[in-house]
Steps between C-alpha positions, in 0.01 A plus 500: 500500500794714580678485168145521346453835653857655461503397108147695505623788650808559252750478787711314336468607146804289312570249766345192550476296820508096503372354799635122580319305696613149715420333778761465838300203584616110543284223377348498851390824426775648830694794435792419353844673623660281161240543275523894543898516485478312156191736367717823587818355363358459224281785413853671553637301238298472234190761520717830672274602714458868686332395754327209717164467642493235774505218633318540793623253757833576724800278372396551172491837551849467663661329205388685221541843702892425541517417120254868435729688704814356316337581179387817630156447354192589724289176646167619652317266726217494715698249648830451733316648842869334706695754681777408309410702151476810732834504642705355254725659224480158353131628316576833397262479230191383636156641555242369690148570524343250757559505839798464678606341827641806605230701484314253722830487737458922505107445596594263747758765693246711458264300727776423738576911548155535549440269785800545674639116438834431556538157422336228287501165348414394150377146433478366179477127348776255440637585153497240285715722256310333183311753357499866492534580880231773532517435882874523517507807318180664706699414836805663330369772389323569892866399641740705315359837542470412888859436531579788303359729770696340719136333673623167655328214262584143670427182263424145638580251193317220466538240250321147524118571616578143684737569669386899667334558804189737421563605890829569448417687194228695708751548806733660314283747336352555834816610650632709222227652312133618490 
């Protein structure tokens, strides 16, 4: 619709634009981190691109974002929410239009200032670390900015669901956090 409207309006009067179009996806229909890095490569290689539009899910967004910002070429996503993309001169070149981890982690402090807390405890699930992490990277996103104003953020790992104590689990947060 976009490139429907801007060839309308003249905008580009004596350029054309060429819009590719592939799927990141495995045959399971899962992200795919791979599948993404071979797409971008090569796009690069045999279609010179000026820009990229997606993917959408975090590694992906990762891996094609270091190859964008070695290129120099733009790669706008509504994906890639992980801390990581904001700090990092590793993804100079990318722009985001979702939501972002840190913006939750700022709304979060926010709260915190608000009603006075001083201390807290996150709990998230066991990650499996087989799919795109959306947890992981919410928890992140919440812990980072924390830290970075020097708020103390304790973390109680847990890894096999048999073999935690939920009381432990709910003692610890207990003693360190609201």
């Amino acid at each position: 619709m976009a490139q429907e409207k801007i060839q309308k309006s003249g905008l580009l009067r004596g350029h054309t634009i060429n819009l590719l179009n592939f799927s990141t996806e495995d045959s399971s229909g899962s992200c795919s981190e791979i599948e993404a890095q071979i797409i971008a490569v090569d796009t690069k290689l045999y279609n010179t691109p000026d820009a990229f539009i997606g993917p959408g899910c975090t590694y992906s967004v990762a891996s094609v974002g270091r190859f964008a910002s070695h290129w120099k070429l733009p790669l706008i996503t509504a994906g890639g929410p992980a801390y990581g993309f904001d700090k990092s001169e590793e993804f100079k070149t990318i722009v985001r239009t979702g939501p972002t981890t840190t913006k939750l982690g700022d709304f979060v402090s926010y709260l915190h200032a608000h009603f006075n807390w001083s201390t807290r405890a996150l709990m998230i699930y066991h990650d499996l670390k087989q799919d795109d992490r959306p947890h992981y990277f919410l928890s992140e996103g919440i812990y980072m900015i924390l830290r970075e104003e020097n708020i103390t953020v304790d973390a109680f790992p847990y890894e096999d669901p048999q073999t935690f104590s939920y009381k432990d689990i709910i003692t610890f947060i207990k003693d360190h956090g609201r």
